[in-house]
N, C-alpha and C positions, 0 to 999 in steps of 0.2 A: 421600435428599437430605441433605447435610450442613446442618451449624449456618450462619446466615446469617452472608455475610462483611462487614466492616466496611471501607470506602472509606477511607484517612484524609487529614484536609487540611493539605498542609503550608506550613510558610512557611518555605524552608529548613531546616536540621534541624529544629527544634522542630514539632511538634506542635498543631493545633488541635481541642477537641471543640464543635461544634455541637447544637445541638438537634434544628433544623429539616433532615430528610433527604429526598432522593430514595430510592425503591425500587424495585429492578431484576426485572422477573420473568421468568422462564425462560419461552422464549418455545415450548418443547416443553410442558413442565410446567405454564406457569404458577402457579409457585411461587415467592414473595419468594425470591431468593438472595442480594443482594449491596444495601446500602444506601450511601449517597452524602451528605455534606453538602450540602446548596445554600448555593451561592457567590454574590459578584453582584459590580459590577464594584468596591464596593470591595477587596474579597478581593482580583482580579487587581492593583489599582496597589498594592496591599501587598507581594504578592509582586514583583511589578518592582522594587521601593523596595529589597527583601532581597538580590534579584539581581543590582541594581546595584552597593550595600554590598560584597556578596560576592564580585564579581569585581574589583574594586578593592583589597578585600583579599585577594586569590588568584590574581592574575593573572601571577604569576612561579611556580606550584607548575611543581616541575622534573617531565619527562616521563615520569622511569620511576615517580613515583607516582604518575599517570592510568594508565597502562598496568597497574599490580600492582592498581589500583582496577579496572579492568573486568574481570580475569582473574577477581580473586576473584570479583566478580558473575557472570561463564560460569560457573564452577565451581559457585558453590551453585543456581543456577539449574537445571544439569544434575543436580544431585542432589536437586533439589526437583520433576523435572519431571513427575510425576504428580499432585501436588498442585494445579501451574499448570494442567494441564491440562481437572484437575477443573472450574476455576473458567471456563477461556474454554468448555467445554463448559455450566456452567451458565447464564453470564450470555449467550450468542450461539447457544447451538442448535449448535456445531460438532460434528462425529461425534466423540467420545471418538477414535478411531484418529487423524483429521488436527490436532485439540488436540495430539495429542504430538507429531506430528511439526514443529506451528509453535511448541512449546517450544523441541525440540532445534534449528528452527532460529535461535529467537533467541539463544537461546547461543553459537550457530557464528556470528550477526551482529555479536554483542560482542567475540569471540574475532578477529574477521576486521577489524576495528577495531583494535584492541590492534596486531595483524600491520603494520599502515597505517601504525599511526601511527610505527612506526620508522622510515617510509620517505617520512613527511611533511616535506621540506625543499627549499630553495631552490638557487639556482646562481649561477655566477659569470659574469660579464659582463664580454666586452673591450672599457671605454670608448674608447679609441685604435682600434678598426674602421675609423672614417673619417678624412679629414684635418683636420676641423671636431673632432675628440674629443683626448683627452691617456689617460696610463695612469694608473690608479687601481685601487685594489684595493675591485669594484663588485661587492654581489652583492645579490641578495633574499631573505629570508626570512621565512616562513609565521608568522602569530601569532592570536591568538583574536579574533572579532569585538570579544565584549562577553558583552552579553545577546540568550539567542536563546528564540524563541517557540516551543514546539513545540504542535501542533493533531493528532492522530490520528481516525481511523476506528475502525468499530465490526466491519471482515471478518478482519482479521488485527490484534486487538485487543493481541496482546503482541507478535510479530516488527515490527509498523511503529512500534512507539515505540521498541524498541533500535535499527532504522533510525536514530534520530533522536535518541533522548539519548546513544546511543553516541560516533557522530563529534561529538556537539556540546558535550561533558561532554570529551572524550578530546582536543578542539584547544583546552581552556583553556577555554570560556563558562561562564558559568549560563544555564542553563534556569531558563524557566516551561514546566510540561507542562500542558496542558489535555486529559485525553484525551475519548473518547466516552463520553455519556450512559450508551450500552447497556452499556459494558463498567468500571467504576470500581473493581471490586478487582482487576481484572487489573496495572490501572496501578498502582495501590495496592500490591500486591504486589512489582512490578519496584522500584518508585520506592523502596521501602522497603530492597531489596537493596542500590541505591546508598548511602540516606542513612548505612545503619547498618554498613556496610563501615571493617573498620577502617582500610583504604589513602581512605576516601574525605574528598574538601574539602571544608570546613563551609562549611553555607548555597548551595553550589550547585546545589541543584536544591530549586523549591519546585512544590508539583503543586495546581492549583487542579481545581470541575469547575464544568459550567454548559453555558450552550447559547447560543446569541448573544448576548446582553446582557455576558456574561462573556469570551466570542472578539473581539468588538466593544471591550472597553477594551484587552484586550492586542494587538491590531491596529493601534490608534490611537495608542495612547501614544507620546511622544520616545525613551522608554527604550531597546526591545529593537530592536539594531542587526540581526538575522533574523528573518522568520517563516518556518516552514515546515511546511505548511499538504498535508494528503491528503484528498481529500474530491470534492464535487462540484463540477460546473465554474460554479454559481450562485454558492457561496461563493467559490470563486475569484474571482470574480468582481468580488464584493464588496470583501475583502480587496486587491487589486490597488487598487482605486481609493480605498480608505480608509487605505493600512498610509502612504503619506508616501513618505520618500526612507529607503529602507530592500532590503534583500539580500531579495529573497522565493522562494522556494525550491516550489513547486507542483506534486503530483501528483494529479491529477486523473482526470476520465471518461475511457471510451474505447469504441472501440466494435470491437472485434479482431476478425479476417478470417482468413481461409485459403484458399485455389485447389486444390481436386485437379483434376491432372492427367489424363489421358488415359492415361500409361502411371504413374497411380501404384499402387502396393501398396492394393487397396481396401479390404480388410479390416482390416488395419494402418491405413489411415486413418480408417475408421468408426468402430474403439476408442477411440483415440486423440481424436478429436473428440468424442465424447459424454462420454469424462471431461472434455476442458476446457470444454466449454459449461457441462457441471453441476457440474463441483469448488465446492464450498462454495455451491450452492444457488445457482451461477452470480453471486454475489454479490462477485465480484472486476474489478477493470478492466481484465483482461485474460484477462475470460472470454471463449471465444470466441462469438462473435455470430451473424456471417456465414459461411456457407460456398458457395463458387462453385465449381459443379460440372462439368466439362467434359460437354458437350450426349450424348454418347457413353458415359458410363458413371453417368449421372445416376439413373435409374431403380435401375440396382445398387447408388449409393453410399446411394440412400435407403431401400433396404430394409435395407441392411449397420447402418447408424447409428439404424436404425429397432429392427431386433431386438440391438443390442449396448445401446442404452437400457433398451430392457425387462429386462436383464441385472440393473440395479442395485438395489441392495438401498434401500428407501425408509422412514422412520421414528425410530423411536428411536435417538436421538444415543446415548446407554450405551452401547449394543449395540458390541463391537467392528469386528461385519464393517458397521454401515452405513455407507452410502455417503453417501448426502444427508440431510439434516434439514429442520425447517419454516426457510421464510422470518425476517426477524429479528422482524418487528412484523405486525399484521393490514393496517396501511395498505400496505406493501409486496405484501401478500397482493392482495389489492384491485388494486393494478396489475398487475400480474403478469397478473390474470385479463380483466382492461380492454385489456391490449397485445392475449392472442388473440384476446379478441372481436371485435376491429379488425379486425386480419389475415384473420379467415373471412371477415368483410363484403365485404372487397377482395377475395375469391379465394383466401386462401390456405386450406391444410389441416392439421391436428394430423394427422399419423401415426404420434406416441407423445404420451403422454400428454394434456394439454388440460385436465384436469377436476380440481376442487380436489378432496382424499381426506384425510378427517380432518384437515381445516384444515393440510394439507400441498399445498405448491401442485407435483405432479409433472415429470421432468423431461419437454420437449415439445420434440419437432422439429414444428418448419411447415416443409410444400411448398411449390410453386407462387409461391413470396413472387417479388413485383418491388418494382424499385427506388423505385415511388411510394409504398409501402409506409410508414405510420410506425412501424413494427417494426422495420424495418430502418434504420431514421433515426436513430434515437437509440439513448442507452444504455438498455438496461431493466432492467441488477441484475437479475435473474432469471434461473431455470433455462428459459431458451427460446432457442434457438439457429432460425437462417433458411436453410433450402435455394434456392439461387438458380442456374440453368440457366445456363451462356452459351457461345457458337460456340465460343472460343477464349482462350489466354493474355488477348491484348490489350484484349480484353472485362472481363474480369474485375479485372485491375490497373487498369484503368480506373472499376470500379468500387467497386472495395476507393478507392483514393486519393480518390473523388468523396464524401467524408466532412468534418465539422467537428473528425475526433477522428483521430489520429495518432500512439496507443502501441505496440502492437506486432500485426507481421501474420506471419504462416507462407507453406509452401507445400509441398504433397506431390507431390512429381514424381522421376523417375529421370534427366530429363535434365541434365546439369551445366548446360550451356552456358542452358541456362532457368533453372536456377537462379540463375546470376551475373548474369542479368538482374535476375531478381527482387528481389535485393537492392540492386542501382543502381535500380528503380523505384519503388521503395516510400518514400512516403512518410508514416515512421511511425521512431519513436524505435529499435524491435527489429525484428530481423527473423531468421525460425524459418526454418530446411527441413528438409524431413522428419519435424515434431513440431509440435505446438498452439502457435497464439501465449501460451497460458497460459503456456507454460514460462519461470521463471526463476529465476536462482541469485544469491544475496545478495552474491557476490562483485561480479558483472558492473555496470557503471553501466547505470542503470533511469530511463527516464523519457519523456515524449512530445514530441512537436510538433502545432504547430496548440492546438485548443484541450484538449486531455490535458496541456499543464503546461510546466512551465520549470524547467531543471535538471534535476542528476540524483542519483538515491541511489544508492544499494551504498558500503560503508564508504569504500574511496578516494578514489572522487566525492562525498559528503556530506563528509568532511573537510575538499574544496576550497569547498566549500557556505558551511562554519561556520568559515571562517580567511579574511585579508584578505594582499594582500600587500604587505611594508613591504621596499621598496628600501633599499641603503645603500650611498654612495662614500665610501671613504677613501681622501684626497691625501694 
């Protein structure tokens, strides 16, 4: 284990050192890795006060120096990226192999920003269109909110805040970043790349940390003209009804689905399914959840995804070839094991894993599950995915959409003409065929309907997130 890393608190470029810290322990290890200042809410309206200042003083920097500002960040990022990855592995349990690969993607999320933001601009308007109009030279253009709030997760503890200070930093705001408890030098880290960048603008980005008392002033406050906010759909919840008259930008629960088909590829789809159910300890909102299995090869798909789970390699995050790690915390642990107990009570059955193993919660297919089911109800953040029987198509889209959550759903089938259905029926933000609703690429706009969130991310669409638009005719 390396030397513990230090969290720092900023308030715009400068620097604060505290006394009083949080300490983050690896939740494989249980060993202090990463400490934290505790913040409270004065901390947050300081750093708004900075943010404010600072966008007012910087609210004209011309664009190609945001754009040489994020480059340089991809760049050292990409040549740091073992180091990062050292750290989201210590502080979240991630497998050392998938740390790198959401280093390399935050890099490519900054870099994919930088690309956007060339291509961030307005259009011209024929005021004369009607007979009621005159000619003018009318057009609109894209310009920075203000101040924007950014709030992150603790599952993709460094890719979702380049999600977020990337487009938000790169359309002209300040940031306040508030990231996750569990993860504090990851941010620390990132946030440090931006402030000390020689292309970067003073004072725009200041990083607080805390847990609601601290999310709570920067939610409420007049200041920040965005919050953009990744979490649960309780917080959401909250936030929606506290933040005022303000842009609020929400990625939320979900609860992700997929249909195999009757004539689909089985074995192709059993693989396929058990990585996205348990990718990152199934702790993603668009792990997959449910799977609704055509009546006719149900029995096969549940031995197929049954012995492709037993496949995976379970334990230590170091290790290169694992696969999964523990859960983030013991209370997660604790539910995880409370969702199967449930499940057997109603009927349903483990026929991979079920049983906690060295304070590793395994990954677990349940059978027999039906729709009264509270397993299948809700999100469970967890490696446990639901096998669910049904006659046909119509059954199962029917039951994938009979959900309060609506981020992304799949479908495994060979037939087109089902598939182009599939994607007109679905009522969900994505929609997969032929692959896991897990799947997704930083480019694409990301986000749900229903209660999974409002708005969307991927660098283009955050852009339009964190920029307003200002009309202008000239007679």
């Amino acid at each position: 284990m390396e030397s513990i890393k230090e969290a720092k608190l900023f308030f715009g470029s400068k620097q604060e050192i505290r006394e009083n810290i949080s300490k983050r322990i690896n939740p494989y290890t249980n060993d202090v890795v990463s400490h934290a200042p505790i913040c409270d809410a004065n901390d947050a309206h300081k750093a708004l006060q900075v943010a404010k200042e600072a966008f007012l003083n910087n609210k004209h920097t011309p664009l190609h120096q945001r754009i040489l500002w994020l480059e340089d960040v991809a760049n050292k990022l990409e040549a740091n990226r073992e180091e990062f990855a050292l750290v989201i592995t210590n502080e979240v349990a991630k497998p050392i192999h998938f740390a790198r690969i959401e280093a390399s993607r935050c890099a490519e999320t900054i870099k994919l920003t930088a690309m956007a933001l060339a291509n961030m601009h307005g259009e011209t308007i024929p005021t004369d269109i009607m007979p009621s109009g005159r000619q003018t030279l009318s057009y609109f253009k894209r310009v920075p909110c203000g101040v924007v709030v950014c709030i992150t997760p603790f599952n993709f503890p460094l890719n979702l805040i380049a999600h977020k200070l990337a487009p938000a930093l790169g359309a002209g705001n300040a940031v306040v970043l508030k990231p996750t408890p569990e993860a504090p030098a990851c941010a620390s880290m990132l946030a440090e790349l931006f402030i000390n960048s020689p292309y970067a603008v003073p004072d725009m980005l200041s990083v607080v940390y805390g847990d609601a008392d601290v999310g709570s002033a920067l939610v409420r406050s007049d200041i920040p003209r965005v919050i953009s906010f990744t979490g649960s759909v309780g917080v959401g919840n909250i936030i929606t009804k506290n933040a005022g008259i303000k842009k609020i930008s929400l990625e939320l629960g979900g609860n992700a689905a997929t249909y195999i088909d009757k004539d689909a590829d089985i074995e192709f789809a059993a693989a396929r399914c058990a990585y996205g159910a348990f990718y990152n300890s199934g702790q993603v909102c668009i792990s997959l959840q449910r799977i609704y299995i055509h009546k006719d090869i149900y029995e096969q798909f549940a031995n197929e995804i049954a012995k492709e789970t037993s496949k995976l390699k379970i334990g230590n995050p170091y290790e290169n070839d694992t696969f999964m790690g523990p859960l983030i915390n013991a209370d997660a642990l604790i539910r995880a094991k409370n969702w199967i107990d449930s499940a057997k009570s109603e009927g349903g059955r483990a026929i991979a894993g079920g049983e906690i193993k060295n304070d590793i919660f395994p990954p677990t297919v349940m059978a027999d599950v039906t729709d009264d089911m509270n397993i299948i109800c809700e999100e469970v953040f967890a490696p446990i995915v639901s096998l669910v029987k049904v006659q046909y198509y119509h059954e199962a889209i029917e039951k994938m959409n009979n959900s309060p959550y609506g981020l992304q759903f799949s479908i495994f089938t060979n037939d087109l003409k089902l598939a182009q259905k599939f994607i007109d029926d679905s009522e969900s933000g994505g929609v997969v065929i032929n692959e896991i609703p897990t799947l997704r690429f930083d480019v694409q706009p990301y986000g749900g309907v229903k209660l999974s969130g409002i708005g969307r991310e991927g660098p283009k669409y955050a852009l339009e997130e964190f920029s307003e638009i200002k009309s202008v005719s000239i007679y």
